[in-house]
N, CA, C and O atoms as CSV, one atom per row, in Angstrom:
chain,resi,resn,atom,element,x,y,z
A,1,UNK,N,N,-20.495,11.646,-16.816
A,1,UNK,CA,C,-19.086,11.956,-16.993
A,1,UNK,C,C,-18.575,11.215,-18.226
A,1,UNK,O,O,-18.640,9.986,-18.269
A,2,UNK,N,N,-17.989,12.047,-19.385
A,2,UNK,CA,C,-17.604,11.415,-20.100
A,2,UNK,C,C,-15.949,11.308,-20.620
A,2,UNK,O,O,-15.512,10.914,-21.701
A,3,UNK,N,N,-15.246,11.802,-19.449
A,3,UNK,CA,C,-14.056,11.597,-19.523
A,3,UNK,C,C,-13.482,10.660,-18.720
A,3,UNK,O,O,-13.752,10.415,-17.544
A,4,UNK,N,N,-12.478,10.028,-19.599
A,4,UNK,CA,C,-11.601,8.358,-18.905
A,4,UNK,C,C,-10.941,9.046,-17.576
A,4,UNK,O,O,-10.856,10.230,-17.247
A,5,UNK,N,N,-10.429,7.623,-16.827
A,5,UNK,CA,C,-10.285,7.979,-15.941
A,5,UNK,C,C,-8.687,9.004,-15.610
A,5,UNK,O,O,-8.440,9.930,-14.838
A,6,UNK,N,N,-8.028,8.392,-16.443
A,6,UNK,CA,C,-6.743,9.254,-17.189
A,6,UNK,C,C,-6.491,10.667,-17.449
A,6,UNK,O,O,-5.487,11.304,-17.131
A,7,UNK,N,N,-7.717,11.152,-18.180
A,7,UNK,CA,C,-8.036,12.470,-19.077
A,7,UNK,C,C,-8.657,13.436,-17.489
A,7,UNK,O,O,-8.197,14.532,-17.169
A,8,UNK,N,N,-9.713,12.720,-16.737
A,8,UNK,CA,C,-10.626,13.047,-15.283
A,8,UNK,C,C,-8.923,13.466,-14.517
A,8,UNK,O,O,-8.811,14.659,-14.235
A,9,UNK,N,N,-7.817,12.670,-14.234
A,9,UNK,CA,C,-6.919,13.074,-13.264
A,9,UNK,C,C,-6.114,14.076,-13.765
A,9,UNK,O,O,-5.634,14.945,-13.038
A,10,UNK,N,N,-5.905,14.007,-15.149
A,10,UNK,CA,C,-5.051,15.378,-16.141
A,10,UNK,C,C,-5.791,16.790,-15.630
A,10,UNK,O,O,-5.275,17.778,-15.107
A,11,UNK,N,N,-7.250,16.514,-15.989
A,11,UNK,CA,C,-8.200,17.988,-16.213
A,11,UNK,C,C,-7.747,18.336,-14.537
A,11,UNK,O,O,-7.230,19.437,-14.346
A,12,UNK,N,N,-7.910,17.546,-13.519
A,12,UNK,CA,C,-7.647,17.974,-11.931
A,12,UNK,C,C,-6.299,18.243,-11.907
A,12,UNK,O,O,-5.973,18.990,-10.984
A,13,UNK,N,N,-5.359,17.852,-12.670
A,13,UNK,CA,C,-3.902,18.189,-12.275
A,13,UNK,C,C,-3.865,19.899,-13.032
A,13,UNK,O,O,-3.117,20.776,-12.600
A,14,UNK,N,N,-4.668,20.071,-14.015
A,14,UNK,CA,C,-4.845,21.340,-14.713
A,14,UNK,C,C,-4.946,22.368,-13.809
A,14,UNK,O,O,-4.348,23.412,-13.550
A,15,UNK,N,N,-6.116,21.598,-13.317
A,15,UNK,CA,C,-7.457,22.687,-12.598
A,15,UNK,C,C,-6.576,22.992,-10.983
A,15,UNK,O,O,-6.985,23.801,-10.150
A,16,UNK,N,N,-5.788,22.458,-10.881
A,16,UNK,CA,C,-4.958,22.598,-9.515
A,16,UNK,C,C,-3.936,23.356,-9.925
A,16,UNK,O,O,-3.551,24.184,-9.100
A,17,UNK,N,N,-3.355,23.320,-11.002
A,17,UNK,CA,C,-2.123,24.177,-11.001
A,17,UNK,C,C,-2.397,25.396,-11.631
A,17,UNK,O,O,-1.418,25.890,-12.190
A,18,UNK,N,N,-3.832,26.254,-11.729
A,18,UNK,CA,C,-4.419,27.024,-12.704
A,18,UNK,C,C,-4.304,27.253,-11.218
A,18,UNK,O,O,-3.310,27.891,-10.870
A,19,UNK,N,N,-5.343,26.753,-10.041
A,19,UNK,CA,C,-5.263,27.537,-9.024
A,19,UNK,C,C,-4.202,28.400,-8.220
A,19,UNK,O,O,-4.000,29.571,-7.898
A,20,UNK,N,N,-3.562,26.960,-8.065
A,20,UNK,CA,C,-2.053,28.092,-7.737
A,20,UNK,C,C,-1.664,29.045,-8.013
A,20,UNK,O,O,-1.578,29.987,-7.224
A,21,UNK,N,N,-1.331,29.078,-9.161
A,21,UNK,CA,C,-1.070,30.256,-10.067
A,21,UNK,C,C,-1.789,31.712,-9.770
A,21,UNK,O,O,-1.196,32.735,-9.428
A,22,UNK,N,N,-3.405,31.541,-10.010
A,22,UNK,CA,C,-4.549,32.712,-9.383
A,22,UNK,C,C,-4.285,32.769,-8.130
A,22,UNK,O,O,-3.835,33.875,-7.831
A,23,UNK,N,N,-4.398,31.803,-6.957
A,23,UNK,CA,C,-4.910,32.006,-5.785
A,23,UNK,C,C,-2.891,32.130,-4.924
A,23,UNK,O,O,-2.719,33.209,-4.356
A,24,UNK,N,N,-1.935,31.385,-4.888
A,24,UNK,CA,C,-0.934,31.635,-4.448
A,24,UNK,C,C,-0.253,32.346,-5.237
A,24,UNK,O,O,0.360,33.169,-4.557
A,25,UNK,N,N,0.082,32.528,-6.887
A,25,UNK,CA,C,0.719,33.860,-7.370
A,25,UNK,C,C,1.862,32.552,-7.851
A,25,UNK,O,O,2.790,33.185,-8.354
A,26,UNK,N,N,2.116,31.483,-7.905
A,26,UNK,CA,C,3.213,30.839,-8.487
A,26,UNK,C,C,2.376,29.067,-8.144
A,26,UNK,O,O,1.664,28.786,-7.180
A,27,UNK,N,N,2.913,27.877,-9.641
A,27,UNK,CA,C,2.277,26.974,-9.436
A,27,UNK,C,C,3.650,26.095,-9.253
A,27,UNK,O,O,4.777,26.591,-9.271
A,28,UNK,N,N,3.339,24.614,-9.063
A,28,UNK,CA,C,4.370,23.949,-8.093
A,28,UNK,C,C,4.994,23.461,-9.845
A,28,UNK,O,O,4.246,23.601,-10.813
A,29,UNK,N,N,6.518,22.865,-10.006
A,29,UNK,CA,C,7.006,22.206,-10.759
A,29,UNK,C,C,6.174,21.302,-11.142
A,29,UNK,O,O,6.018,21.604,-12.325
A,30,UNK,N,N,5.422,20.240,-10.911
A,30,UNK,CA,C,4.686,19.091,-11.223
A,30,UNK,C,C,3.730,18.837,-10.328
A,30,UNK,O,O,3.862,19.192,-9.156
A,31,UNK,N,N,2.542,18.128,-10.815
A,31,UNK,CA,C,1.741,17.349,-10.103
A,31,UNK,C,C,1.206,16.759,-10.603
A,31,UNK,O,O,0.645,17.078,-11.651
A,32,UNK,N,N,1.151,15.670,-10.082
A,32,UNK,CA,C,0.188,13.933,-10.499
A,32,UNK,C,C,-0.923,14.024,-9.708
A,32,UNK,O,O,-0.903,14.440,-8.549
A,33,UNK,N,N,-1.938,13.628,-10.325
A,33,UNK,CA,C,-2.970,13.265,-9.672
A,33,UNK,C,C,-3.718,11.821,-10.169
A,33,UNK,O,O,-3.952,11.423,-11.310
A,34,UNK,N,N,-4.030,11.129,-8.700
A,34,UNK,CA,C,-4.564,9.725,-8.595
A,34,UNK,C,C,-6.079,9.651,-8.614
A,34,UNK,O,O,-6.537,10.769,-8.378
A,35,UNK,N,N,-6.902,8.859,-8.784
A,35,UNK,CA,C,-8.352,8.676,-8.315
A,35,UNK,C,C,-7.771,6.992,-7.940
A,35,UNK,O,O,-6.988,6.119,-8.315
A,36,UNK,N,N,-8.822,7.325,-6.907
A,36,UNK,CA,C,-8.397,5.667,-5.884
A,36,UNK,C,C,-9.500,5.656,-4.971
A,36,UNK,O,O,-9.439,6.310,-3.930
A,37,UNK,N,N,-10.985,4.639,-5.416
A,37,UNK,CA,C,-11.831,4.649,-4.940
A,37,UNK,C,C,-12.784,5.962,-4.737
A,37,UNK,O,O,-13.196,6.646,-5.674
A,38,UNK,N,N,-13.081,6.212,-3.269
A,38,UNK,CA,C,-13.295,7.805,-2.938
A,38,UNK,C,C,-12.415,9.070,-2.960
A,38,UNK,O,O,-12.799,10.193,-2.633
A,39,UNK,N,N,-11.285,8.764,-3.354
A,39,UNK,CA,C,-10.138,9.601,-2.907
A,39,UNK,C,C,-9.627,10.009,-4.462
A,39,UNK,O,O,-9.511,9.330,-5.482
A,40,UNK,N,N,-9.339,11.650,-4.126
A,40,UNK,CA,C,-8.301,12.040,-4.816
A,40,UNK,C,C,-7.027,12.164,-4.479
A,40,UNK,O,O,-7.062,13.010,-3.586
A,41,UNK,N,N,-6.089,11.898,-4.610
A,41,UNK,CA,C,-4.855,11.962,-4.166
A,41,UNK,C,C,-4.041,12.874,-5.157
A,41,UNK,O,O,-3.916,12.358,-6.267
A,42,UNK,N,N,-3.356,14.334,-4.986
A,42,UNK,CA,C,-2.883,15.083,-5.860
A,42,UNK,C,C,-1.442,15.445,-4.953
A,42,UNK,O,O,-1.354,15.979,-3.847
A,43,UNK,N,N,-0.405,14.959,-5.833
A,43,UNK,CA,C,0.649,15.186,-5.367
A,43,UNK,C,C,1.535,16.024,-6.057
A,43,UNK,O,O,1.703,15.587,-7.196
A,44,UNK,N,N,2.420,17.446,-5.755
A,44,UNK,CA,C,2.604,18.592,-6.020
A,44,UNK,C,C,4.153,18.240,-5.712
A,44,UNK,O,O,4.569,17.683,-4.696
A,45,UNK,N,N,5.034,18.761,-6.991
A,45,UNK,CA,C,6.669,18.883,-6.697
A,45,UNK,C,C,6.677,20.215,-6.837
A,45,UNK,O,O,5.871,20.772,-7.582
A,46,UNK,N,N,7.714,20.966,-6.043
A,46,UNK,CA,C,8.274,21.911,-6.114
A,46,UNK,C,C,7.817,23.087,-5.723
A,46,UNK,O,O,7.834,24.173,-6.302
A,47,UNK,N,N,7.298,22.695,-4.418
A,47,UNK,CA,C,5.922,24.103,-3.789
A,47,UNK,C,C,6.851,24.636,-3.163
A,47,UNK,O,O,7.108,25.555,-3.941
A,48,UNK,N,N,7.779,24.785,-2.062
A,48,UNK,CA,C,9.004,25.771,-2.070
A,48,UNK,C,C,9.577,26.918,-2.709
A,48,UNK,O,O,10.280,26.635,-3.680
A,49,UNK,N,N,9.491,27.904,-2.485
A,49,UNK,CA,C,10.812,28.659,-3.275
A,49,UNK,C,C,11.988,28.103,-2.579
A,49,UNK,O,O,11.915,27.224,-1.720
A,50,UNK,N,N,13.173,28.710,-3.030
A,50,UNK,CA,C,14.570,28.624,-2.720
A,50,UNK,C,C,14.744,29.112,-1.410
A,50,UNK,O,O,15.416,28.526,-0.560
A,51,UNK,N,N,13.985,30.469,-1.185
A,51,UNK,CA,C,14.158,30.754,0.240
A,51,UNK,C,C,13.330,30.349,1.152
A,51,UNK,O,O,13.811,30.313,2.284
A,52,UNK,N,N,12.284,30.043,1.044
A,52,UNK,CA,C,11.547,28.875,1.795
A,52,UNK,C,C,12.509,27.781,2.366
A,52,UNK,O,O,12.360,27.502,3.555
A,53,UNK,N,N,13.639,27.022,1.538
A,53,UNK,CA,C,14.398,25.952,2.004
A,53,UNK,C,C,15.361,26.499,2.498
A,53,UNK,O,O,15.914,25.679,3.231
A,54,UNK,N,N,16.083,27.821,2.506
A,54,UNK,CA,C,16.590,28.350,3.612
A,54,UNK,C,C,15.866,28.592,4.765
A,54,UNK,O,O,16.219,27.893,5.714
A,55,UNK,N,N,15.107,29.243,4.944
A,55,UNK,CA,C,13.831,29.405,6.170
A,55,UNK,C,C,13.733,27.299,7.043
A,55,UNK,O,O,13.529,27.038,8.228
A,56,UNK,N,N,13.893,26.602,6.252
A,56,UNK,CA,C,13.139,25.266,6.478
A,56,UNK,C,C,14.870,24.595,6.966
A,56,UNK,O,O,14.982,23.394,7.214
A,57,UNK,N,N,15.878,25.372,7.031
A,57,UNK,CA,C,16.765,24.346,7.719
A,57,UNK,C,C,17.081,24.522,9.244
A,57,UNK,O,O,18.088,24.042,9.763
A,58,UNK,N,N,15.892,25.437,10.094
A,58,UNK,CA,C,16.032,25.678,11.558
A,58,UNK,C,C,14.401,24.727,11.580
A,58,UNK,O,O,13.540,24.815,10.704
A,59,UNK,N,N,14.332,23.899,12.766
A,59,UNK,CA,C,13.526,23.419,13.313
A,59,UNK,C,C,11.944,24.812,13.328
A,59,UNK,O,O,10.930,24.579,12.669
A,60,UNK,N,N,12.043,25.691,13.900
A,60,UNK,CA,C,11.217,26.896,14.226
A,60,UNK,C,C,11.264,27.626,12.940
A,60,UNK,O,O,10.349,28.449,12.968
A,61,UNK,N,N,12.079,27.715,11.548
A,61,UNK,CA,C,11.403,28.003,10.215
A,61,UNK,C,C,10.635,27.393,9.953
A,61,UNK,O,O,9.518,27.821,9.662
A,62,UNK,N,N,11.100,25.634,9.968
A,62,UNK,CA,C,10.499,24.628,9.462
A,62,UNK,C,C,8.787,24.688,9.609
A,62,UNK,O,O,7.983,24.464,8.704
A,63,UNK,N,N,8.494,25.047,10.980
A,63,UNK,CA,C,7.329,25.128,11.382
A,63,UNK,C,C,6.387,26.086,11.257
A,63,UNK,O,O,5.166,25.976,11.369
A,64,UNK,N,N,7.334,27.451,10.910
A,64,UNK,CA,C,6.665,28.496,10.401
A,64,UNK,C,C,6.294,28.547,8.811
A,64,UNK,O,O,5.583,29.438,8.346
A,65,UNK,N,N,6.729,27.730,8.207
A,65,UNK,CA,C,6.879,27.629,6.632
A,65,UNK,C,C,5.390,26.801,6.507
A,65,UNK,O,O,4.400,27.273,5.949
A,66,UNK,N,N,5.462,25.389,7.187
A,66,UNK,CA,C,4.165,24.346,7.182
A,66,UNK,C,C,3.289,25.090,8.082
A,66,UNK,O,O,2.309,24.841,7.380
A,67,UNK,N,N,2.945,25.572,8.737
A,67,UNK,CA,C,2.467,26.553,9.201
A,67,UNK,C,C,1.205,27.647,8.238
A,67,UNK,O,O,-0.022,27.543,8.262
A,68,UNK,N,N,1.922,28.488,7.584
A,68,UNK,CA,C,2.134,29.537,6.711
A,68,UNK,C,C,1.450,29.303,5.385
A,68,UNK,O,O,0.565,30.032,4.939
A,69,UNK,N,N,2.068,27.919,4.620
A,69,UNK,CA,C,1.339,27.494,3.371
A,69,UNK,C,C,0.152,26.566,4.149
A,69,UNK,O,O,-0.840,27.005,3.567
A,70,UNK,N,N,-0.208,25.857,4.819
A,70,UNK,CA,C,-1.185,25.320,4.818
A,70,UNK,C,C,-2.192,26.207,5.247
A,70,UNK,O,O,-3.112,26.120,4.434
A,71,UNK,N,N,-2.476,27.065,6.185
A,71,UNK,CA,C,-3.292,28.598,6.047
A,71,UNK,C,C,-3.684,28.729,4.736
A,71,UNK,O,O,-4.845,28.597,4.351
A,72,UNK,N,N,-1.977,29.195,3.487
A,72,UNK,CA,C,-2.911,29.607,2.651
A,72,UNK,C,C,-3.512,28.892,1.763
A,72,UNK,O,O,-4.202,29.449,0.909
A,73,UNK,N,N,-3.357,27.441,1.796
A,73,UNK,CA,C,-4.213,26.534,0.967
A,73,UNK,C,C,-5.624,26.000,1.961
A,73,UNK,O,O,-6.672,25.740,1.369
A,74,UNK,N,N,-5.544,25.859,3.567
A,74,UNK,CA,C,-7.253,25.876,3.396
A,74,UNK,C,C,-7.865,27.344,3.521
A,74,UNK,O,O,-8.960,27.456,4.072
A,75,UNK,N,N,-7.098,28.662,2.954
A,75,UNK,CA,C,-8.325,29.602,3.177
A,75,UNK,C,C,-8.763,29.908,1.556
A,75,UNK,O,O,-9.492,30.828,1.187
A,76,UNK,N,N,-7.901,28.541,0.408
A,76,UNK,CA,C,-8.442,28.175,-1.365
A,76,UNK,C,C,-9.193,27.303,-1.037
A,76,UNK,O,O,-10.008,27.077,-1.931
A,77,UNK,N,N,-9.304,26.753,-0.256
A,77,UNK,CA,C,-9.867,24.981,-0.419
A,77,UNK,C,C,-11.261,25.272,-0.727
A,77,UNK,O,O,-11.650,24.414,-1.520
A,78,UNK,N,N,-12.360,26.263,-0.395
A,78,UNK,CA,C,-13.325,26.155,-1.212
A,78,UNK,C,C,-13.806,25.983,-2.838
A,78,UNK,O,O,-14.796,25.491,-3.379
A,79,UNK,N,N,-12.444,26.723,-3.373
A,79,UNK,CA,C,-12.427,27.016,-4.254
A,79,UNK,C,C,-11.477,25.298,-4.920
A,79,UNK,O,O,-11.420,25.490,-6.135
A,80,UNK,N,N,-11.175,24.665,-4.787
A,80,UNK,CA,C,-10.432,23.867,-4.854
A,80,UNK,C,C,-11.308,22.241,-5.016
A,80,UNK,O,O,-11.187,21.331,-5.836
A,81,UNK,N,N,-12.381,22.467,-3.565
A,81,UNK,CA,C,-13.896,21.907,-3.783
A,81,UNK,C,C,-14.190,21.921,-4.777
A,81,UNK,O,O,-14.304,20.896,-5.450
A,82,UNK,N,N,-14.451,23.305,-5.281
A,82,UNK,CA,C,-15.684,23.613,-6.298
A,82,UNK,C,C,-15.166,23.102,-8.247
A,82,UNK,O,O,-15.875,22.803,-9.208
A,83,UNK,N,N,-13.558,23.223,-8.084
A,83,UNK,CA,C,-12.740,22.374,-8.945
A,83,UNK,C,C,-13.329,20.935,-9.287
A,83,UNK,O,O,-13.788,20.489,-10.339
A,84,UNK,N,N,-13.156,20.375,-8.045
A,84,UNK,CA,C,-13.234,18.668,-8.064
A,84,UNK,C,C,-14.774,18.693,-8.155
A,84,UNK,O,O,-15.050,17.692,-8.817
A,85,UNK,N,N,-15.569,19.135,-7.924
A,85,UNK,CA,C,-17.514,19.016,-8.234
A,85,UNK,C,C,-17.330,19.071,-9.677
A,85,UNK,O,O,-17.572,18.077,-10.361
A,86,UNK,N,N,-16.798,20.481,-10.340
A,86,UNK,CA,C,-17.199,20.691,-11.535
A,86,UNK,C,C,-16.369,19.853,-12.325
A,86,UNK,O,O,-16.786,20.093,-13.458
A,87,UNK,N,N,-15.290,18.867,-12.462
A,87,UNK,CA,C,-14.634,18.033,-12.988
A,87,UNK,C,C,-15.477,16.569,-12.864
A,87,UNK,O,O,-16.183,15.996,-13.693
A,88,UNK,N,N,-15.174,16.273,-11.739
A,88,UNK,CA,C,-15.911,14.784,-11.389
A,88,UNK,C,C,-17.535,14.548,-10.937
A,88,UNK,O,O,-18.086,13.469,-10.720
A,89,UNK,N,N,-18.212,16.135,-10.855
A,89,UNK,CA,C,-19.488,16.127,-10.481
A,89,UNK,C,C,-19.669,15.499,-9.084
A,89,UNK,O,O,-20.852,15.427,-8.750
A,90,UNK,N,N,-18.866,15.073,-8.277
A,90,UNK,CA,C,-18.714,14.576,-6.972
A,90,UNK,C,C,-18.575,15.471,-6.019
A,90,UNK,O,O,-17.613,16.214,-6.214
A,91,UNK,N,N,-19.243,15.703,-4.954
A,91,UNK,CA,C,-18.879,16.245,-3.824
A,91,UNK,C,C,-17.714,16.340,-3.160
A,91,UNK,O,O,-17.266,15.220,-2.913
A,92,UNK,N,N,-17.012,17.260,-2.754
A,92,UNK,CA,C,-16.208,16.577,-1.660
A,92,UNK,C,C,-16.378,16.363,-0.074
A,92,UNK,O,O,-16.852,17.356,0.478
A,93,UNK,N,N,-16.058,15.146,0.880
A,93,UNK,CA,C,-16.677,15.364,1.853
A,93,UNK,C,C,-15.867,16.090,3.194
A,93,UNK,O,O,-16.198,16.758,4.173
A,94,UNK,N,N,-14.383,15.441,2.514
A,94,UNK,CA,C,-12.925,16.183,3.131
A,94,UNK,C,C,-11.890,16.371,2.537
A,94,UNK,O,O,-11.710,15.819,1.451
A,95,UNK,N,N,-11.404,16.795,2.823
A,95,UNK,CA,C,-9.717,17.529,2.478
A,95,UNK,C,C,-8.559,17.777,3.216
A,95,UNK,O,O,-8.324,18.860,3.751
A,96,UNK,N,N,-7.986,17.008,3.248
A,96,UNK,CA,C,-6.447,16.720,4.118
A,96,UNK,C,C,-5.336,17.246,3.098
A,96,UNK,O,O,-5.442,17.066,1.885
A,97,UNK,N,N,-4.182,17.960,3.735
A,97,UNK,CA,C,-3.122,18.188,3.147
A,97,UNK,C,C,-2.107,18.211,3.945
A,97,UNK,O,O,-2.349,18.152,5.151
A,98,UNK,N,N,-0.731,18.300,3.497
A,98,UNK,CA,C,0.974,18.006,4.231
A,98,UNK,C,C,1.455,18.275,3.490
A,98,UNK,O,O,1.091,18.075,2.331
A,99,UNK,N,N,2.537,18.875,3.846
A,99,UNK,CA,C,4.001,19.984,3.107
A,99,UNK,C,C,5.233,18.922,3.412
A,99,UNK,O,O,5.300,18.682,4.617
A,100,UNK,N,N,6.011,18.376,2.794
A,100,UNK,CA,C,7.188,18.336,3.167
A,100,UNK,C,C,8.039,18.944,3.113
A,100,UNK,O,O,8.588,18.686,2.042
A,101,UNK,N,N,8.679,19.823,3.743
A,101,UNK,CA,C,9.286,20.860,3.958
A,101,UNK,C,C,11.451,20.290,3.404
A,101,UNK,O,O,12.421,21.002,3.145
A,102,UNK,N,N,11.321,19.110,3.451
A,102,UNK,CA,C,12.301,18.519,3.034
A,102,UNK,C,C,12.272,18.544,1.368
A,102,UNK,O,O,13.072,19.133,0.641
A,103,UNK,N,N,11.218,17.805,1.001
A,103,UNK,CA,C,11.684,17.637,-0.453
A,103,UNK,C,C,10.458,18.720,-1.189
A,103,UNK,O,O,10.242,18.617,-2.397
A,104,UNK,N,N,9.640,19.825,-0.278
A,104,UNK,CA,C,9.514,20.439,-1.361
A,104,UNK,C,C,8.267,20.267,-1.686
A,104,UNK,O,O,7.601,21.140,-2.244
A,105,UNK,N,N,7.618,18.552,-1.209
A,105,UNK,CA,C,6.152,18.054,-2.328
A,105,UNK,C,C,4.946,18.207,-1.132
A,105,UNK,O,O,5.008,17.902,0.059
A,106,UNK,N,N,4.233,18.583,-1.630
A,106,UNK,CA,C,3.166,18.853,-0.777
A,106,UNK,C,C,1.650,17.730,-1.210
A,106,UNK,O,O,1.248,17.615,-2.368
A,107,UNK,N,N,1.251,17.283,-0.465
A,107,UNK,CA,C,0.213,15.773,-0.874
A,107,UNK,C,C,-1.015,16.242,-0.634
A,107,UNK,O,O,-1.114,16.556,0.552
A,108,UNK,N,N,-2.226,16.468,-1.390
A,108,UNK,CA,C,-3.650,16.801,-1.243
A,108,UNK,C,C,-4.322,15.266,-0.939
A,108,UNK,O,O,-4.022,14.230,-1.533
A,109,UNK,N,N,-5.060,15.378,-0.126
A,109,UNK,CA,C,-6.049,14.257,-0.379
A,109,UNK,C,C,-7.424,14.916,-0.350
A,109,UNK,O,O,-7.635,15.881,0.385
A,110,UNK,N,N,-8.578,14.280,-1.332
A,110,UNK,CA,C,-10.151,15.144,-1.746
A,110,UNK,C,C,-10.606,13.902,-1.330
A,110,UNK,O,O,-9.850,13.040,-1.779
A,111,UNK,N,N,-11.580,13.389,-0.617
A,111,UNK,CA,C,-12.096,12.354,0.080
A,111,UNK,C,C,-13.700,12.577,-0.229
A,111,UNK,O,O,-14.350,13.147,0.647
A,112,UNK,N,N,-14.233,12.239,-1.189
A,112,UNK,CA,C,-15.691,12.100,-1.915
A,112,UNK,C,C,-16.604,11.506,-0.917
A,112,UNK,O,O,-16.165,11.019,0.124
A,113,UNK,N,N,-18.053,11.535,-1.248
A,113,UNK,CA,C,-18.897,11.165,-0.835
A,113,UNK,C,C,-18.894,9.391,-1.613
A,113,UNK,O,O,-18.999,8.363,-0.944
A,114,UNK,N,N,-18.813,9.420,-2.449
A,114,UNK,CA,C,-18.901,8.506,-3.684
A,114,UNK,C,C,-17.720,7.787,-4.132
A,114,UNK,O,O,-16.648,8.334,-3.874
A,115,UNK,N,N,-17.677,6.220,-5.004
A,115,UNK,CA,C,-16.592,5.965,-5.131
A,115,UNK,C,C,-16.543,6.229,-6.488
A,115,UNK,O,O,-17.152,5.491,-7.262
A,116,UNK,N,N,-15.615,7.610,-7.071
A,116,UNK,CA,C,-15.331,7.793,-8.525
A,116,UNK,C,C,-15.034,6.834,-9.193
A,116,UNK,O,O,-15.493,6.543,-10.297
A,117,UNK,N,N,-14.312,6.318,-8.632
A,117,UNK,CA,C,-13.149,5.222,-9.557
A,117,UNK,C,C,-14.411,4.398,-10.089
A,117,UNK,O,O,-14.259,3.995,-11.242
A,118,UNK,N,N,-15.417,4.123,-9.588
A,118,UNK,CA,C,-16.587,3.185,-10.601
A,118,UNK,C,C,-16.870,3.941,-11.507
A,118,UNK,O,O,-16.875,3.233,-12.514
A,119,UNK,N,N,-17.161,5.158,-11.835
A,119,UNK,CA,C,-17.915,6.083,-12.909
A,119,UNK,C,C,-16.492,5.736,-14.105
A,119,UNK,O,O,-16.662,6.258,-15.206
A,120,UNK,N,N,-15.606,5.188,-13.990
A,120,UNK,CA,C,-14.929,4.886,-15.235
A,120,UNK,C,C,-15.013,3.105,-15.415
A,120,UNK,O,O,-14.768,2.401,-16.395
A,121,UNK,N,N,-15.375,2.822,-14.302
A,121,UNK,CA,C,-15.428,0.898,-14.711
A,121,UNK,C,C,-16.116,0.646,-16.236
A,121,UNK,O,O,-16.239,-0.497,-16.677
């Protein structure tokens, strides 16, 4: 790997919002992405539409909304895998995600076999 560890979390913040775009049809306002040991941590502003946060001010939208997008992000997550291999050459071993349906940001975590964060020491 010959990209810093800086340039490695840019190319994944790329390669995540390229997906969106193909695989959900719209990408979020922002996202940062962390490397922290084994972990990717990619955090997404603005995954909501407008009517989504109408839908999200009854308890039973709320649930149909987090519901609804997390379906359609693990039936990408292979593809989302195959992102983080071909960037960091790392496996992934899991993948956790959460919507906040309040502010909108939705939090990836990519949980490696390996600890990345050394391949830049």
């Amino acid at each position: 790997m010959k990209l810093t560890k800086g340039a490695c979390e840019a190319e994944i913040s790329k390669a995540i919002t390229q997906w969106e775009k193909d695989f959900l049809g719209r990408g979020s306002l922002s996202v940062k992405t962390d490397i922290l040991r084994d972990m990717i941590i990619v955090n997404l502003q603005g995954i909501l539409t407008p009517a989504e946060y109408t839908v999200c001010e009854t308890k039973e939208g709320l649930l149909t909304i987090k519901k609804t997008r997390s379906e359609l992000v693990e039936s990408g997550v292979e593809e989302l895998k195959k992102c983080i291999l071909t960037i960091t050459g790392e496996e992934v071993k899991s993948f956790h995600t959460d919507l906040s349906s309040r502010t909108g940001e939705r939090v990836m975590v990519f949980k490696l076999y390996n600890n990345v964060e050394n391949l830049f020491a």
